[in-house]
C-alpha positions as a Markdown table, in Angstrom:
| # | Residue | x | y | z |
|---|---|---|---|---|
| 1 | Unk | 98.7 | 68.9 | 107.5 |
| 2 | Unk | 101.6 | 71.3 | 107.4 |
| 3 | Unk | 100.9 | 72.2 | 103.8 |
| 4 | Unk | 97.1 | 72.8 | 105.0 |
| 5 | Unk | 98.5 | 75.2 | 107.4 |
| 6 | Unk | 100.7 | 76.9 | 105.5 |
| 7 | Unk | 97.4 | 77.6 | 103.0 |
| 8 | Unk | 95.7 | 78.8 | 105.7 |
| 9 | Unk | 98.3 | 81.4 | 106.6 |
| 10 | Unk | 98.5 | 82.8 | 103.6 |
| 11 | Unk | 95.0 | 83.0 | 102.9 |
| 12 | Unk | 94.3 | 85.1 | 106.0 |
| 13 | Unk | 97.6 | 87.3 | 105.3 |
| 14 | Unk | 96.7 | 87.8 | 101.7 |
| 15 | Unk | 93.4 | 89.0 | 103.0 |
| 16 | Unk | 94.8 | 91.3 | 105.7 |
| 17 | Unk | 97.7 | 93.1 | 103.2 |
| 18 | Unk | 94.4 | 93.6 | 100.9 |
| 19 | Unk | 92.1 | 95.1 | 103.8 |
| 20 | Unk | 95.4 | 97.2 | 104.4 |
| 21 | Unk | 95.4 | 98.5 | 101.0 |
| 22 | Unk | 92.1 | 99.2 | 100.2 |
| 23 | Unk | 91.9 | 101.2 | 103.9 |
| 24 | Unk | 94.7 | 102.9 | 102.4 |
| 25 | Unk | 93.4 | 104.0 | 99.3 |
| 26 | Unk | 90.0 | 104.0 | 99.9 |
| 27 | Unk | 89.3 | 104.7 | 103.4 |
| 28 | Unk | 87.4 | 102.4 | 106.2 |
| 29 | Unk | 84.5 | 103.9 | 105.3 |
| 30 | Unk | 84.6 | 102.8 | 101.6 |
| 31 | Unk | 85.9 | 99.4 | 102.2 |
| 32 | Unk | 83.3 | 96.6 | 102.3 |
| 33 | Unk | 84.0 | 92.9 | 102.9 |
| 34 | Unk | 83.0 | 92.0 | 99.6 |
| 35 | Unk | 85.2 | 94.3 | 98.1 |
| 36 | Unk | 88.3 | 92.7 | 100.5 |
| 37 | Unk | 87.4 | 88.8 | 99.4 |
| 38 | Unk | 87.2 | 90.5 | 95.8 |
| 39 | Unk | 90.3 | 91.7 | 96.4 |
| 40 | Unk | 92.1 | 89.2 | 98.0 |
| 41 | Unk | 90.6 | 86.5 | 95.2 |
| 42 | Unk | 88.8 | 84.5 | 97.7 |
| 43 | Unk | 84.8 | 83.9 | 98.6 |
| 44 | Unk | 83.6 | 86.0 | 101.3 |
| 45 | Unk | 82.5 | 82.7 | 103.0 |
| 46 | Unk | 86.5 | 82.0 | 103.0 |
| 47 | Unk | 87.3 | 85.9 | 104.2 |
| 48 | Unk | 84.3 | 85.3 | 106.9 |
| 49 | Unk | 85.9 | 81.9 | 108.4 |
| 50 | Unk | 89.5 | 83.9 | 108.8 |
| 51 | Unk | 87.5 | 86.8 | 110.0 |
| 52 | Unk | 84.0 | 86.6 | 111.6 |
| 53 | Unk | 83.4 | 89.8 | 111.4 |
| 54 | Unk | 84.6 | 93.6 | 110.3 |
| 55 | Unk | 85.8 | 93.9 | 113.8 |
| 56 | Unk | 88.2 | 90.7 | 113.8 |
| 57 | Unk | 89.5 | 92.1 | 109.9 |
| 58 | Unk | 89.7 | 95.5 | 111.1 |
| 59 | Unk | 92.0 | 94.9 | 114.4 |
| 60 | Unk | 94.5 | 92.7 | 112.2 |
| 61 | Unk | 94.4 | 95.1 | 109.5 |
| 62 | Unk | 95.6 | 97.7 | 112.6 |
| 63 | Unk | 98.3 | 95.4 | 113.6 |
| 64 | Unk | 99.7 | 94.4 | 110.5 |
| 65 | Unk | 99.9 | 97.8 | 109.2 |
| 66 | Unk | 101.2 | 99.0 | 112.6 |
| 67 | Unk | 103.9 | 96.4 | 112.4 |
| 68 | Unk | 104.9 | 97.9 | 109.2 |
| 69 | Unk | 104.7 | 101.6 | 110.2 |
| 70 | Unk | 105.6 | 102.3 | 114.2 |
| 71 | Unk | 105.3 | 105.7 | 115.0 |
| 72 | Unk | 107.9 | 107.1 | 116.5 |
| 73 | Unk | 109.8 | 106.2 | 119.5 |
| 74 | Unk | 108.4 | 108.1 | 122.7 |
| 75 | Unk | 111.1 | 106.5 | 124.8 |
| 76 | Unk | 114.1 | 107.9 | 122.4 |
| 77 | Unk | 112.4 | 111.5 | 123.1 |
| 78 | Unk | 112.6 | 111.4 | 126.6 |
| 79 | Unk | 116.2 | 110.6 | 126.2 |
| 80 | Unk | 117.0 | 114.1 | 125.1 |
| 81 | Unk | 117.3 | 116.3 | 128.0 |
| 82 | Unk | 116.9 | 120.1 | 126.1 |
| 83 | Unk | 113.2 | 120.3 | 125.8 |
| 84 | Unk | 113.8 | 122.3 | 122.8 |
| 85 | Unk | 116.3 | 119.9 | 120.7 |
| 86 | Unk | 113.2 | 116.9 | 121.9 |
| 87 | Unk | 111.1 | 119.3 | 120.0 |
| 88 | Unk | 113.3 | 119.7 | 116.9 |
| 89 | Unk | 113.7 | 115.7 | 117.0 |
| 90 | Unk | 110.1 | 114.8 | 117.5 |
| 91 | Unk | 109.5 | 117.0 | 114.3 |
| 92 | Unk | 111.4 | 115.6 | 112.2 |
| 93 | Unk | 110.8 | 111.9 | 113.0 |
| 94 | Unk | 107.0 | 112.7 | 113.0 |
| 95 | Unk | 106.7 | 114.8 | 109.8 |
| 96 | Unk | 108.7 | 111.7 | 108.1 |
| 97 | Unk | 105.8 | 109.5 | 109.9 |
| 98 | Unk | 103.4 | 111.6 | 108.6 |
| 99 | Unk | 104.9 | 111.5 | 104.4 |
| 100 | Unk | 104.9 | 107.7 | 105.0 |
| 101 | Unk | 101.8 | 107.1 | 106.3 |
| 102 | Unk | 99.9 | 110.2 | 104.6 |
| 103 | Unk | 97.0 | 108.1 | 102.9 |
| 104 | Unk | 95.9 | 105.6 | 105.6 |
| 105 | Unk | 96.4 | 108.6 | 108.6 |
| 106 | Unk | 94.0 | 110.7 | 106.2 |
| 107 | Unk | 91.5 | 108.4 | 105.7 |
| 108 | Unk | 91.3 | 107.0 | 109.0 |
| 109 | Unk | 90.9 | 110.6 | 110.4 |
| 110 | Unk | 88.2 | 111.1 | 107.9 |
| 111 | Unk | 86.2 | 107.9 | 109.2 |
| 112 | Unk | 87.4 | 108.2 | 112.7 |
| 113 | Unk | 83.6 | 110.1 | 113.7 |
| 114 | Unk | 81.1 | 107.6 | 110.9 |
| 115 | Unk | 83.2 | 104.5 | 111.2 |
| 116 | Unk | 82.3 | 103.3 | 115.0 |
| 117 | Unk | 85.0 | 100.6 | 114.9 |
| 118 | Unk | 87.6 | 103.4 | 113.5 |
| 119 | Unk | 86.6 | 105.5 | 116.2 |
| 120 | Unk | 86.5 | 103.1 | 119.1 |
| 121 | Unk | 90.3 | 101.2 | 117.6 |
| 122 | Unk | 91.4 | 105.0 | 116.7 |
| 123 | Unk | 91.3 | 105.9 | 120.5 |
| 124 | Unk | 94.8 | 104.3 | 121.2 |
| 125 | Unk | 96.1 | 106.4 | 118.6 |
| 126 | Unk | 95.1 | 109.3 | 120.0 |
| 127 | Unk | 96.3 | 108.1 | 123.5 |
| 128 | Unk | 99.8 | 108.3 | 121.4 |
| 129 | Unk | 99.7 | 111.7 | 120.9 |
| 130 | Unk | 98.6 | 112.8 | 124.5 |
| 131 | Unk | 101.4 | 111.2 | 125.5 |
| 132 | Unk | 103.4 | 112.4 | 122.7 |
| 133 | Unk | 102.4 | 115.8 | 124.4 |
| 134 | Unk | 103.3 | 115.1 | 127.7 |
| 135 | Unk | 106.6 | 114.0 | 126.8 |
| 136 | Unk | 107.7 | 117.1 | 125.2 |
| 137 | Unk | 106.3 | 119.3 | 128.0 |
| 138 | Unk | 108.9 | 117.7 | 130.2 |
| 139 | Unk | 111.3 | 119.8 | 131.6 |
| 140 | Unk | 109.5 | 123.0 | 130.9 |
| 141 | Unk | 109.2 | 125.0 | 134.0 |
| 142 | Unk | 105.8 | 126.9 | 133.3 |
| 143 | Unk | 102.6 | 127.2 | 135.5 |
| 144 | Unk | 99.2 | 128.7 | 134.7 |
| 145 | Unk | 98.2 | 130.0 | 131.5 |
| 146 | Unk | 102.1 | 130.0 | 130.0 |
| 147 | Unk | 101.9 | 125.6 | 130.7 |
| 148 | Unk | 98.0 | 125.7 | 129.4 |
| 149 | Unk | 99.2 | 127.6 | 125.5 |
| 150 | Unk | 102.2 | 125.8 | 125.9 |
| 151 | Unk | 100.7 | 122.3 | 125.8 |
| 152 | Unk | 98.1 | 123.5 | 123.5 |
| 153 | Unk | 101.2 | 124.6 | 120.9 |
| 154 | Unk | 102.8 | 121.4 | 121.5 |
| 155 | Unk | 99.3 | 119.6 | 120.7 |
| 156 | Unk | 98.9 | 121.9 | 117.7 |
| 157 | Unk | 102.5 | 120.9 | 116.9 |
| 158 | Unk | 102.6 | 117.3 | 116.5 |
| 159 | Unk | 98.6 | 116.8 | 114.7 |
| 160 | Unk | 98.7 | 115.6 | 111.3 |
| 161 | Unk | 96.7 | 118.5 | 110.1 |
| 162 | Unk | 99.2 | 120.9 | 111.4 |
| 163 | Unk | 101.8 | 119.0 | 109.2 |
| 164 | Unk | 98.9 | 118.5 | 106.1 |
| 165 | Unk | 98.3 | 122.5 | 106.6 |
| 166 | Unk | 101.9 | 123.8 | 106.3 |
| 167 | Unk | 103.7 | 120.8 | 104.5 |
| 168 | Unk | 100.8 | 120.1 | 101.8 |
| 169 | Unk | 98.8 | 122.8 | 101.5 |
| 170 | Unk | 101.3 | 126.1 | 102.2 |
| 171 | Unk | 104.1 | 124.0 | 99.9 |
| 172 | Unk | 106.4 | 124.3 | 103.2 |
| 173 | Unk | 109.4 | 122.2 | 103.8 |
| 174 | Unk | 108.9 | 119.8 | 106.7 |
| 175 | Unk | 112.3 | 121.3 | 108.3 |
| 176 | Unk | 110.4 | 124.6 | 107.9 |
| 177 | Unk | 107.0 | 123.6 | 109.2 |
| 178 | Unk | 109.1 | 122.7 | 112.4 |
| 179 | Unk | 110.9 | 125.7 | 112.8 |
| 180 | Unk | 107.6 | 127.4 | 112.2 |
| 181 | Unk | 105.8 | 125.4 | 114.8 |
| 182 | Unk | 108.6 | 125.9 | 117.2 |
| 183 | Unk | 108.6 | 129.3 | 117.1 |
| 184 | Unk | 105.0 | 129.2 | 118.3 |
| 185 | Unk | 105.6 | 127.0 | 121.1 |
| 186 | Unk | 108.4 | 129.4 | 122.3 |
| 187 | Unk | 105.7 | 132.1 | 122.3 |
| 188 | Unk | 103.2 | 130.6 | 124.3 |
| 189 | Unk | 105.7 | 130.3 | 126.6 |
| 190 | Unk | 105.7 | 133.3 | 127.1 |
| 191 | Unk | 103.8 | 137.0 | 127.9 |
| 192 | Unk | 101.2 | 137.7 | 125.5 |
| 193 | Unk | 101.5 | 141.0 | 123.5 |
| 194 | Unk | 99.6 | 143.6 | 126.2 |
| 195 | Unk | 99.8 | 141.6 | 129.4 |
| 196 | Unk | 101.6 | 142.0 | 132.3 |
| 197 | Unk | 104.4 | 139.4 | 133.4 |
């Protein structure tokens, strides 16, 4: 019975590390069941008694590859007290995030508006970076339209794109991305050019 198990668990892990892949490489979007069970060398009637449906693959596809690739601690930044240095250390730990994880974050943000379970499981990943956000607009003492361009810098900040904009497309160094990017969330702290204080 133990051996039966022990199948059974490898079956349905071998079929989750291939979902993983082909989301990976492929994208959500371009990733049927077949194609999985093809994959993963078993019959799509043994893929649909692991998994009932794309929903059930899809959600232990998430957690396995999540297990594999946290994003960064949001805890660890709130232990830095100098908004500025959290900034600087959020960065760097998030551009490394990003390099890592480049493939599956840019095909899940490519099927995150046609793929309704992307969307709907992508949600909490967003939540992430809202509070992502919030965390590194701690300790700034801004009100009105200095803390509303100041959150929106710190939201420009941390998005993938801004990183897949200056890191892969502008040839930047991620250490100069951040500087970059920090350098515009220290002016929309303050006075725009041709308004009072």
């Amino acid at each position: 019975m133990k051996r039966r198990e022990e199948s059974q668990l490898q079956t349905r892990r071998r079929i989750t590390e291939s979902a993983v892949e082909l989301h990976g490489t492929l994208g959500p979007s371009r990733t049927s069941m077949s194609a999985v069970a093809a994959h993963a060398g078993v019959r799509r009637s043994t893929l649909y008694r692991h998994f009932p449906d794309e929903a059930a693959l899809f959600d232990a596809c998430t957690a396995h590859w999540a297990a594999t690739n946290p994003p960064p601690d949001l805890v660890a930044w709130s232990a830095i007290a100098d908004a500025d240095e959290r900034l600087i250390a959020a960065l760097g730990e998030l551009y490394a995030f990003y390099r890592r994880t480049e493939a599956m974050l840019e095909n899940l943000f490519r099927d995150e508006l046609t793929v309704p379970i992307v969307g709907e499981r992508f949600a909490a990943f967003r939540a992430y970076f809202a509070t992502a956000r919030d965390t590194l607009m701690a300790g700034r003492k801004l009100r009105g339209a200095a803390r509303r361009r100041t959150q929106a810098a710190l939201g420009h900040a941390i998005a993938f794109s801004t990183w897949k904009s200056f890191v892969r497309e502008e040839g930047l160094s991620e250490a100069d991305a951040a500087v970059l990017v920090c350098a515009l969330v220290a002016a929309a702290a303050g006075v725009p050019p041709g308004q009072e204080p």
